[in-house]
C-alpha positions in Angstrom: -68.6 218.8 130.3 -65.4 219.7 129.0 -64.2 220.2 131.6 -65.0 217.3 133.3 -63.7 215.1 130.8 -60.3 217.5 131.0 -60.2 216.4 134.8 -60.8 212.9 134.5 -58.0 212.4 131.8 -56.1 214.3 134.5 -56.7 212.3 137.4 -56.2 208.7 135.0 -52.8 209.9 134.3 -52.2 210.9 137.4 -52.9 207.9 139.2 -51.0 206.0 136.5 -48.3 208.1 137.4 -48.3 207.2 140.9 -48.8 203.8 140.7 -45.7 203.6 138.7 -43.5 204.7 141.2 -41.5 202.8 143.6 -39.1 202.9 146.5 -35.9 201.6 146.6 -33.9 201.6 149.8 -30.0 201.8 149.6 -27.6 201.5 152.8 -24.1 202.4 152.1 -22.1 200.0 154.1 -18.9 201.2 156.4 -16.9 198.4 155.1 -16.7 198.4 151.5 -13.3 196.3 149.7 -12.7 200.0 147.4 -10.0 200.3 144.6 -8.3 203.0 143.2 -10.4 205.1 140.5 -8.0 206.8 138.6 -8.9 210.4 137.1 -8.0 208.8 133.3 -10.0 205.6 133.8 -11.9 206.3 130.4 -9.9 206.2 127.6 -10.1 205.3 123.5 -8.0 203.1 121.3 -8.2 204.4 117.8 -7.4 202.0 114.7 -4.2 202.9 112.8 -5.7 203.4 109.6 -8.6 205.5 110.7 -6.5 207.8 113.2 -5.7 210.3 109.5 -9.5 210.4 109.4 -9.3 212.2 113.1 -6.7 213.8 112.0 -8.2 215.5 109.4 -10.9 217.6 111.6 -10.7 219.0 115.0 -13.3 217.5 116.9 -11.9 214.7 118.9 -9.1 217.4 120.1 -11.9 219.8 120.9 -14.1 217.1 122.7 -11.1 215.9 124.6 -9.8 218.9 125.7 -13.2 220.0 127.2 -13.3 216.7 129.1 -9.8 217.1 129.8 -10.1 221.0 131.5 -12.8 219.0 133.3 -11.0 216.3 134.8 -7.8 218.1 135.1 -6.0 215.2 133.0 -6.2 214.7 129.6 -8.1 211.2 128.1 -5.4 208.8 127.6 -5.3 207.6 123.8 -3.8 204.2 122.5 -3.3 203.3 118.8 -3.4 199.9 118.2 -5.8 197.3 116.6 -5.9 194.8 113.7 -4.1 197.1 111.6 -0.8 197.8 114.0 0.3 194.3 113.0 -0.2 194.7 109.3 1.7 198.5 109.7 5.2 198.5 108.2 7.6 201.8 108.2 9.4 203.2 105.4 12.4 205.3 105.9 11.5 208.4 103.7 9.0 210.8 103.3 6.7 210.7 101.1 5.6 207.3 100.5 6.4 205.9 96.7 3.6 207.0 94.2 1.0 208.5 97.3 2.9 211.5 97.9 1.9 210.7 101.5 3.0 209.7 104.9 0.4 206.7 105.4 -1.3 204.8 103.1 -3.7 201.8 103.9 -3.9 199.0 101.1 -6.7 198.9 99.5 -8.3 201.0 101.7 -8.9 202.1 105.3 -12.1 199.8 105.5 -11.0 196.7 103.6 -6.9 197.3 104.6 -4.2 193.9 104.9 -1.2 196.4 104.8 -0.7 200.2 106.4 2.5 201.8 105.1 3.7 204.7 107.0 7.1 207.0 107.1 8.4 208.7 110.1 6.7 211.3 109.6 3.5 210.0 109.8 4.0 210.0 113.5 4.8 213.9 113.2 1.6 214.3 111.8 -0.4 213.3 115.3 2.5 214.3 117.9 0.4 217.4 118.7 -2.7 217.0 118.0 -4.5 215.7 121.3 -4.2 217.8 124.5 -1.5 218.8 126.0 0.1 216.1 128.6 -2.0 213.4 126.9 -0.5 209.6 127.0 -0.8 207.8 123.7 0.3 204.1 123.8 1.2 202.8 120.0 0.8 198.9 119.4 4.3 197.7 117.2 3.7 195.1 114.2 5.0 192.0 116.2 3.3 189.5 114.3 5.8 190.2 111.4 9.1 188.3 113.0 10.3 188.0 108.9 13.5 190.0 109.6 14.0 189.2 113.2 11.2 192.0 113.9 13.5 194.9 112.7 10.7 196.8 111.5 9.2 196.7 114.9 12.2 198.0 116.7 12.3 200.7 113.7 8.8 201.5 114.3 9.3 201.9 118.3 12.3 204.6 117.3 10.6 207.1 114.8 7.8 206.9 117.1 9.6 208.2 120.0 11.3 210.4 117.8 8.0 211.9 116.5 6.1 211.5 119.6 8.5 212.4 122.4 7.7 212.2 125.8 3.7 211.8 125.1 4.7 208.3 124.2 4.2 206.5 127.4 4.6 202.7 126.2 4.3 200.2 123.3 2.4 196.9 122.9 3.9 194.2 121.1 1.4 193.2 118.5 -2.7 192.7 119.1 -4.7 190.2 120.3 -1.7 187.6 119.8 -3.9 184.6 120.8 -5.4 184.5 117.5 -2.8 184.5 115.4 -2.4 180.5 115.0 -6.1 181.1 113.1 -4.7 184.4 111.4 -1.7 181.8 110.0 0.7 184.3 111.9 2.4 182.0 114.1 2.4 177.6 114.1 0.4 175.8 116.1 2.3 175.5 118.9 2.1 179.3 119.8 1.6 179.5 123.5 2.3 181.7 126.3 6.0 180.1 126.5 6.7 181.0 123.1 5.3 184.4 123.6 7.3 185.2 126.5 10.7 184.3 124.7 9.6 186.4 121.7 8.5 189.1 123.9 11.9 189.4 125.5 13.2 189.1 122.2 11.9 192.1 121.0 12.2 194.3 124.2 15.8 193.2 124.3 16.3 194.7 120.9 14.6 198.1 121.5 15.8 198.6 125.3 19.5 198.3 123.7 19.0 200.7 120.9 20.9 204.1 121.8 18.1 206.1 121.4 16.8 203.7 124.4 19.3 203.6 126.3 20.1 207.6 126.1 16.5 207.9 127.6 16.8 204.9 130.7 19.6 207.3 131.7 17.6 210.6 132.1 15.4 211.2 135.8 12.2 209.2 135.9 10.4 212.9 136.4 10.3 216.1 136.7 7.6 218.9 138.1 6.5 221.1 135.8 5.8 225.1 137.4 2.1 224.0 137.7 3.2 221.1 140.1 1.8 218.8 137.4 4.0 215.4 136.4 6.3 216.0 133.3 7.0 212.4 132.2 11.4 212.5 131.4 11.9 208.8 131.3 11.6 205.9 128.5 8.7 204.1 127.1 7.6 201.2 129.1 5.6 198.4 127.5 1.7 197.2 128.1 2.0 193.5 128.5 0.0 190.4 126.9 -2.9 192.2 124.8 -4.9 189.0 124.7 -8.6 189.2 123.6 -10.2 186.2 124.2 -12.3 186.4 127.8 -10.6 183.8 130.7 -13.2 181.6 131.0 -15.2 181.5 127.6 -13.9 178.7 125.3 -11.1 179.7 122.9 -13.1 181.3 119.5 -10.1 179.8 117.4 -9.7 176.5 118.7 -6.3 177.5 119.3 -3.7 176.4 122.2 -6.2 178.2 125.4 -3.7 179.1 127.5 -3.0 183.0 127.0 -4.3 184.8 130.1 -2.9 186.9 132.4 -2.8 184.2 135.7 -1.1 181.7 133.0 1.6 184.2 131.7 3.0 185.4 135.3 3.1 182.1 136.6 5.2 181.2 133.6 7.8 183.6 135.3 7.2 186.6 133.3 8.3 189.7 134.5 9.6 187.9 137.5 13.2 189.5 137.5 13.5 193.0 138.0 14.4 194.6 134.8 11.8 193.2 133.5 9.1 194.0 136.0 10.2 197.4 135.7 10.1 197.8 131.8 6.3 196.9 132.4 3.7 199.1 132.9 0.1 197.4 132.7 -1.1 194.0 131.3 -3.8 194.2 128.8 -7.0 192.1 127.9 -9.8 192.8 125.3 -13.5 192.4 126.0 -16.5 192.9 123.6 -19.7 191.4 124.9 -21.7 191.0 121.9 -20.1 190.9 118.2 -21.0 191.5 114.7 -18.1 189.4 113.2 -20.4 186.0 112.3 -23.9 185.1 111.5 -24.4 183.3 114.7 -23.3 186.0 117.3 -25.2 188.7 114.7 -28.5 187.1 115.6 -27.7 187.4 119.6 -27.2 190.9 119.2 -29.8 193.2 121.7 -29.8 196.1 123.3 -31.4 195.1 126.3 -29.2 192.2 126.9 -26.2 195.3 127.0 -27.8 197.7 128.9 -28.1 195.0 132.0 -26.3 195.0 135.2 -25.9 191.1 135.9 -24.5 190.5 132.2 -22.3 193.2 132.5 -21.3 191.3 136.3 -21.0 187.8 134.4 -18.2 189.3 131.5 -16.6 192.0 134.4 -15.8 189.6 136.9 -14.6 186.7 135.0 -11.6 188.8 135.4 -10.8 189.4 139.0 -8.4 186.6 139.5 -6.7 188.5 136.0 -6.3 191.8 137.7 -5.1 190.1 140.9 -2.7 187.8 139.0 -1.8 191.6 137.4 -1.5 193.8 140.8 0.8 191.0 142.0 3.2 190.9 139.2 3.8 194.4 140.0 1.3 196.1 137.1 -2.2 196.8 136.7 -4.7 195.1 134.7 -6.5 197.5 131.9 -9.0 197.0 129.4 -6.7 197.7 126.3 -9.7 197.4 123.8 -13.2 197.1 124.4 -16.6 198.7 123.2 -20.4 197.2 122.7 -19.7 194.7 119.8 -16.9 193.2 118.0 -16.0 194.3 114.7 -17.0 197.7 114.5 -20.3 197.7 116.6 -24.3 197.5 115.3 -26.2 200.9 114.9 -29.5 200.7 116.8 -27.6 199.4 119.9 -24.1 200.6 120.0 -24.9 204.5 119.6 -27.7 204.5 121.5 -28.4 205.9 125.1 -28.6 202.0 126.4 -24.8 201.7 125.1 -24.0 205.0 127.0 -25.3 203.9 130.8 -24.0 200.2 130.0 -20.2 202.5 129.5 -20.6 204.3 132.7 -21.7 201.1 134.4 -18.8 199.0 132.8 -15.9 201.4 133.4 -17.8 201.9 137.4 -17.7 198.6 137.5 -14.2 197.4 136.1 -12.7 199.4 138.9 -14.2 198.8 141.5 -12.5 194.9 140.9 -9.3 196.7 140.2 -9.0 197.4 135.8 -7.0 200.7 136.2 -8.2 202.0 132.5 -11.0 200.9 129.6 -9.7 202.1 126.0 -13.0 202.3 124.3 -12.0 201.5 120.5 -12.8 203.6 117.9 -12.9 203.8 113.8 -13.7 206.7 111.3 -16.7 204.1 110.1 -17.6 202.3 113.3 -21.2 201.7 114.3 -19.8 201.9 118.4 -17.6 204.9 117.9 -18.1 207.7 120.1 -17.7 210.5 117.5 -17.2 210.6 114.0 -15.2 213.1 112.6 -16.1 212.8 108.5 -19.1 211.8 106.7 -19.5 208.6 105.0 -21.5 206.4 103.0 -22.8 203.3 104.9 -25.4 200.6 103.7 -27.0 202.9 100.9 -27.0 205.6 103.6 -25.0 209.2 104.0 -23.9 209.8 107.5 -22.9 213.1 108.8 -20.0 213.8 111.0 -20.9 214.0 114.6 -21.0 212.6 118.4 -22.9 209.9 119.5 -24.5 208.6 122.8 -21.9 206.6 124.2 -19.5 210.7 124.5 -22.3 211.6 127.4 -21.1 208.3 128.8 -17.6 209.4 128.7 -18.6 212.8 129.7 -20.3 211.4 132.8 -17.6 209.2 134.0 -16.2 212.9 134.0 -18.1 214.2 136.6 -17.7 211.6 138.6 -13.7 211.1 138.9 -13.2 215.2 138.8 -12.4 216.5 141.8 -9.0 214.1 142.5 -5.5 214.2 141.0 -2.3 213.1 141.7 0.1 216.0 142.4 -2.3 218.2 141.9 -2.7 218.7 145.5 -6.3 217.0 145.7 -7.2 213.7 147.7 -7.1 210.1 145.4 -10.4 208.8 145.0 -11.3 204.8 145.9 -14.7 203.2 144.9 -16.6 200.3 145.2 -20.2 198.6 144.4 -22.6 199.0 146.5 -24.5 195.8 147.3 -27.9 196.9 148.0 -27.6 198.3 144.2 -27.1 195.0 142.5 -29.4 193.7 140.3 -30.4 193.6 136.7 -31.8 196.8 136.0 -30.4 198.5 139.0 -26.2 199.2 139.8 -24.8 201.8 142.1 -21.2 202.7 143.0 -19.8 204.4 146.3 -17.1 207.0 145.4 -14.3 207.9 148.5 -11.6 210.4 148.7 -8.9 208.7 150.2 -7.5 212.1 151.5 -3.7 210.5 151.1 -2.1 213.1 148.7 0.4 211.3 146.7 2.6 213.9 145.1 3.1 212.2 142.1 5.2 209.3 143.4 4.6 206.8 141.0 5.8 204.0 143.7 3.2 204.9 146.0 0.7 205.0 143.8 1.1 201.5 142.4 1.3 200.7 146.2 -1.6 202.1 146.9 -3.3 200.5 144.3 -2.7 196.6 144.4 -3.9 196.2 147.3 -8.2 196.3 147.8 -8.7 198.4 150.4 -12.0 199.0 153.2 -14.0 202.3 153.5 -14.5 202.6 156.7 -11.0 205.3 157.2 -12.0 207.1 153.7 -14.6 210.0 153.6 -17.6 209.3 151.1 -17.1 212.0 148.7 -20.0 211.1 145.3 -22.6 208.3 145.0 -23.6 206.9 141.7 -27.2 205.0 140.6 -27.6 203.8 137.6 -31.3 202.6 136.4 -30.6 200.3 133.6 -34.2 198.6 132.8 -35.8 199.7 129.5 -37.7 202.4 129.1 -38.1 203.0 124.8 -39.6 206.2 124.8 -40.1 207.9 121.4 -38.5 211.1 120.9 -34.4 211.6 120.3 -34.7 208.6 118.1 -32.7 209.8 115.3 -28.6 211.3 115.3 -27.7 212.3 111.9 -24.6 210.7 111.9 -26.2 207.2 112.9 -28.2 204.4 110.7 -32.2 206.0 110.1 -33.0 202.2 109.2 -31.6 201.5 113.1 -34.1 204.1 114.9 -36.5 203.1 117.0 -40.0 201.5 116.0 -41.3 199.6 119.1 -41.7 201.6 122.1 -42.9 201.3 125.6 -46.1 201.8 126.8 -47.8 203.4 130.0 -46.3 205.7 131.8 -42.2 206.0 132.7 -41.6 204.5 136.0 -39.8 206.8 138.7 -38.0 205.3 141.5 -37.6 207.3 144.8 -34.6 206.5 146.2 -33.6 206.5 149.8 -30.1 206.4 150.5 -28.9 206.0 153.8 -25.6 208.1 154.2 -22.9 209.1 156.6 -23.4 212.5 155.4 -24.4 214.9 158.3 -28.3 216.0 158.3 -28.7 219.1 156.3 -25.5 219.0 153.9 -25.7 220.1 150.8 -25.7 217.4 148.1 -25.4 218.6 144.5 -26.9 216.0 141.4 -25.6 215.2 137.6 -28.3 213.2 135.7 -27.5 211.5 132.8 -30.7 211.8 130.8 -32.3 210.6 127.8 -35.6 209.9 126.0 -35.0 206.5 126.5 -32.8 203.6 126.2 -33.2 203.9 122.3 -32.7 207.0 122.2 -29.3 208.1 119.8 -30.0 212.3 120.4 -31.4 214.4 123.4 -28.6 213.3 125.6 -27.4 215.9 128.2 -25.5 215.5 131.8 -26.8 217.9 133.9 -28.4 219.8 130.7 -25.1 219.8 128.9 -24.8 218.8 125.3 -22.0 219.1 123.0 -21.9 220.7 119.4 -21.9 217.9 116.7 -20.0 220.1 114.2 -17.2 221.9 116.7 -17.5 219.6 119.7 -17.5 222.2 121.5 -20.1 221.9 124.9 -23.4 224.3 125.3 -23.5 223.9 129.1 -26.6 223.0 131.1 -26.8 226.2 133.4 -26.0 229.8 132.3 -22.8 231.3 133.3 -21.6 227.9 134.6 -18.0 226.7 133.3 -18.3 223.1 132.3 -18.1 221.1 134.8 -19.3 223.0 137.4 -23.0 222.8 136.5 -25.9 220.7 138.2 -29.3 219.4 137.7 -30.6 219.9 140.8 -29.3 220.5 144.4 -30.7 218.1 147.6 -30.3 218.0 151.6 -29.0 215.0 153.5 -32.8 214.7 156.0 -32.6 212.9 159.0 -30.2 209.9 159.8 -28.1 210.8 156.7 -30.9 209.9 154.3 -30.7 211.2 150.9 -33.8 211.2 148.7 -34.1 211.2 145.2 -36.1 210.2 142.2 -34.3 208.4 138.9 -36.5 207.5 136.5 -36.3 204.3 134.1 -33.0 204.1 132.1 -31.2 207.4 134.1 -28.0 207.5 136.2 -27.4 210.1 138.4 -24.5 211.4 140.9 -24.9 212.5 143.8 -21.3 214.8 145.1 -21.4 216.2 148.7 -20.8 219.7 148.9 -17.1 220.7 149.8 -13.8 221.7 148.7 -11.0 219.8 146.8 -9.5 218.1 149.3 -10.9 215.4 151.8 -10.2 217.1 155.0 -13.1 219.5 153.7 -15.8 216.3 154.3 -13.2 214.2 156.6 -15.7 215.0 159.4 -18.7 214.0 157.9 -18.0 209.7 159.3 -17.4 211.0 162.8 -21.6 211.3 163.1 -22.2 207.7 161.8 -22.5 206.1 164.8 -25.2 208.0 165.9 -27.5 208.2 163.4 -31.2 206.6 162.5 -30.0 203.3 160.6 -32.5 202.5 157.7 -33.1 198.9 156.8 -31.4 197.2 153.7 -34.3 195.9 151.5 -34.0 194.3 148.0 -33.0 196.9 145.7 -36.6 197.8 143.8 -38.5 197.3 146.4 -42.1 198.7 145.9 -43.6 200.0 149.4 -46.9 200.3 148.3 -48.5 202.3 151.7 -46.0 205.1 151.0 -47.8 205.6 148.0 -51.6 205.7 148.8 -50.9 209.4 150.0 -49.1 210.0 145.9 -52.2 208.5 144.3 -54.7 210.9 146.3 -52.6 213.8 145.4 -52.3 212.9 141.8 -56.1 212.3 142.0 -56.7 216.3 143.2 -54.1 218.4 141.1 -54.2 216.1 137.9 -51.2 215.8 135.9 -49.1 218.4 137.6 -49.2 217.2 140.8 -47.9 213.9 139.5 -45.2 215.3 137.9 -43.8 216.7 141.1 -43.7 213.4 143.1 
């Protein structure tokens, strides 16, 4: 009798199993509009008066040096925020009465002034990885003095900096400073422009400037890698407010990207070439008022058409950029306005809405998304000290949203400029376009371009189709909601913020069918980014890795594997190109095709796509339920095992 009751429970789940599995048929098209994914497209933003707090441990170094050795380019870093306009620069060392280089009044959390010396900038010249690009935000809201302590801030931090100092940004979000009582009312793009040139005027003609516009534009360092020997260049606009969402500050709605170069900025060529990149801001949910506090959920992030509604609204932004001669980047940007919600923004939902976000950015043409991060921040990434927090003690420690970053990792490794590897291109797939379902087609372009900074912004203003460009990875990303009810707590997250409702039945499995111009028996190697569920703030692993919480330092998925180089499983292309694959509820995976560094290893692989077996597009989702009458029979005679392999 036991038994019996053993194999009935067995053949229950079993069928349940089955039944809550679907398949989802994917075609990737020949003729996909791709854009340039750049090896650095993920990068942070770190608030002036919490980079000391960094500062103080090694554990962003250590993280971003592993993701760094990965990618073969460090994570660019830009320091800016709220704070950079309230930053003013003392000429000695130590500061009066501190004995310190910085000092935030009252207090990193609650600061309305950040003093610093020149030294302060000493203090983090070295501390990220080698070759890494910092951008530092000047105070440009403070015109008191004709903004001389901005131009003295852009000299001691090239002094301190050096060459890692890649560009400034005059002031932040400068479209709401008529509410901040910063400028009048009539601040506009037109005013901005004039002040803008003001200011660039002043620190282009300082000698220190002008000693560097004299030097080569580059040199090659013996590993063949770029060795920036030039002067800083400027990131342009840094306006927050979305395009086409009504002004928050009832201000003078004018400050966008299309608006500022058809005012004639950067229309003349000394100043096109002093800039760099155009920046916007973008938080889709916020903590800052009552109103947007409520609105505030998890599953309204982690979904593929909201994240397509806030994306796209800036297209004609990034097209209005590419044709002024820059690119568009998300300068700032995480989960939720001031400083992010526990329970949503470190959980594994935030970390596939990051992957899907930066995927997704690019493929409309934002070159880089500076996730921002604070010492105290509900959305940051990592944490390196431990701190009290609504009558609760946090520890130190790394949060959901690093697998994202780690991720995105796997997916733009394998490309680099100068590095004698092919540029990779992506797009969106169309067939994988839907709420809880997003997928991204990754191409190495096979062009190799050596560094030349002119062809690269060439190469990538312009969209560009697929069908000469080998398909190198594939990304799916299941973004439905699946709160399971393990990995609910991270130590150095909110307990009152872990999960108490869950999901019930059994975790739906997709089986995805992919039709490829891969060759029939290739070899295609899979990175899952896994979790317990979308709530899930711990048990996070790509491909099995994790990384320490007190060193940083990653404990890879597969023994005697460098990071990196490690995989969850390993597929064949079948018939007609088709891959198959199963993701389960809340999971993104990559799929790479096996080959060398450079594209000429898989150039071949479109020559067979006119003869192969063409699957049918359907709806992505779509449940075939004949295909899995033959599942539920099986699950019926081996029980819970034999559900567990479908």
């Amino acid at each position: 009798m036991t038994l019996s009751r053993s194999l009935l429970a067995a053949i229950v789940v079993g069928i349940a199993a089955a039944q809550n599995k679907t398949t989802v048929i994917i075609s990737v098209p020949s003729n996909l509009s791709t854009r340039l994914l750049v090896p650095d497209v993920y990068g942070y933003s770190i608030e002036p008066v919490w980079l000391d707090s960094y500062l103080n441990t090694s554990l962003a170094s250590t993280l971003l040096g592993n993701i760094a050795t990965v990618i073969g380019t460090p994570t660019p870093i830009r320091v800016g925020g709220n704070t950079a306009d309230q930053t003013y620069l003392y000429p000695t060392s130590p500061l009066p009465l501190t004995g310190n280089d910085s000092v935030a009044i009252p207090s990193p959390l609650t600061a309305t002034r950040f003093n610093i010396t020149p030294r302060w900038f000493d203090t983090w010249a070295t501390y990220f990885p080698a070759g890494t690009e910092l951008i530092y935000t000047l105070n440009f809201a403070d015109n008191s003095s004709g903004w001389a302590n901005a131009v003295a801030e852009a000299e001691a931090a090239h002094a301190g900096l050096g060459d890692s100092l890649v560009a400034f940004e005059l002031g932040n979000e400068i479209d709401h400073w008529i509410n901040k009582g910063w400028r009048d009312p009539s601040w506009d793009v037109e005013e901005y422009i004039a002040q803008f040139r003001n200011v660039t005027a002043q620190i282009t003609g300082s000698a220190w400037y002008r000693a560097l516009a004299g030097r080569s534009t580059s040199t090659r360092n013996s590993d063949g890698k770029n060795k920036r020997n030039k002067a800083p260049t400027f990131q342009a606009a840094v306006f927050a407010d979305p395009p086409l969402v009504p002004d928050q500050q009832d201000e003078i709605d004018d400050f966008s990207i299309v608006n500022l170069t058809a005012a004639g900025f950067a229309t003349q060529a000394d100043e096109k070439a002093l800039i760099s990149s155009y920046a916007t801001h973008l938080y889709p949910q916020s903590t800052c008022d009552t109103a947007r506090w409520y609105r505030l959920r998890l599953d309204l992030l982690s979904n593929h058409s909201v994240l397509w509604q806030n994306v796209s609204q800036y297209i004609p932004q990034a097209a209005a950029a590419d044709a002024a001669g820059a690119p568009l980047v998300m300068g700032e940007t995480n989960s939720a306005s001031c400083s992010g919600r526990s329970g949503i923004s470190d959980t594994f939902g935030a970390a596939l809405w990051a992957v899907d976000y930066v995927l997704t950015g690019a493929s409309i043409g934002i070159r880089k998304l500076y996730f921002h991060l604070g010492a105290r921040s509900e959305y940051s990434a990592f944490t390196p000290l431990g701190y009290e927090l609504k009558n609760e003690t946090l520890a130190p420690g790394i949060r959901a949203p690093l697998y994202a970053h780690y991720f995105v990792a796997r997916v733009v490794s394998g490309q680099g400029v100068g590095h004698g590897k092919p540029t990779f291109r992506v797009a969106a797939l169309p067939s994988a376009n839907s709420s809880s379902l997003s997928g991204f087609a990754v191409y190495a372009e096979g062009k190799h371009y050596n560094g030349n900074e002119k062809q690269v912004k060439e190469a990538a203003a312009k969209p560009r189709y697929s069908g000469g460009e080998a398909l190198r990875k594939l990304v799916f990303l299941d973004m439905g909601v699946w709160n399971g009810t393990a990995g609910l707590h991270n130590p150095s997250t909110l307990f009152a913020t872990d999960g108490t409702m869950f999901s019930e039945g059994v975790r739906p499995i997709s089986t995805f069918e992919v039709a490829t111009p891969w060759p029939r028996g290739a070899e295609v190697k899979v990175v899952r980014l896994a979790a317990p569920g979308t709530n899930a703030k711990s048990e996070i692993s790509v491909a099995g890795t994790v990384f320490d919480d007190e060193t940083g330092e990653p404990v890879v998925g597969t023994k005697g594997v460098a990071l990196g180089e490690e995989y969850s499983e390993v597929i064949h292309v079948g018939a007609g190109g088709v891959v198959k694959f199963d993701i389960q509820r809340a999971e993104g995976v990559l799929l790479e095709i096996a080959g060398g560094g450079s594209s000429e290893d898989v150039g071949d692989v479109t020559d067979n796509e006119g003869s192969q077996e063409k699957s049918t597009p359907q709806t992505a989702g779509a449940l075939r339920i004949g295909d899995h009458l033959g599942s539920i029979l099986l699950s019926v005679l081996v029980g819970v095992a034999g559900a567990l392999i479908l």
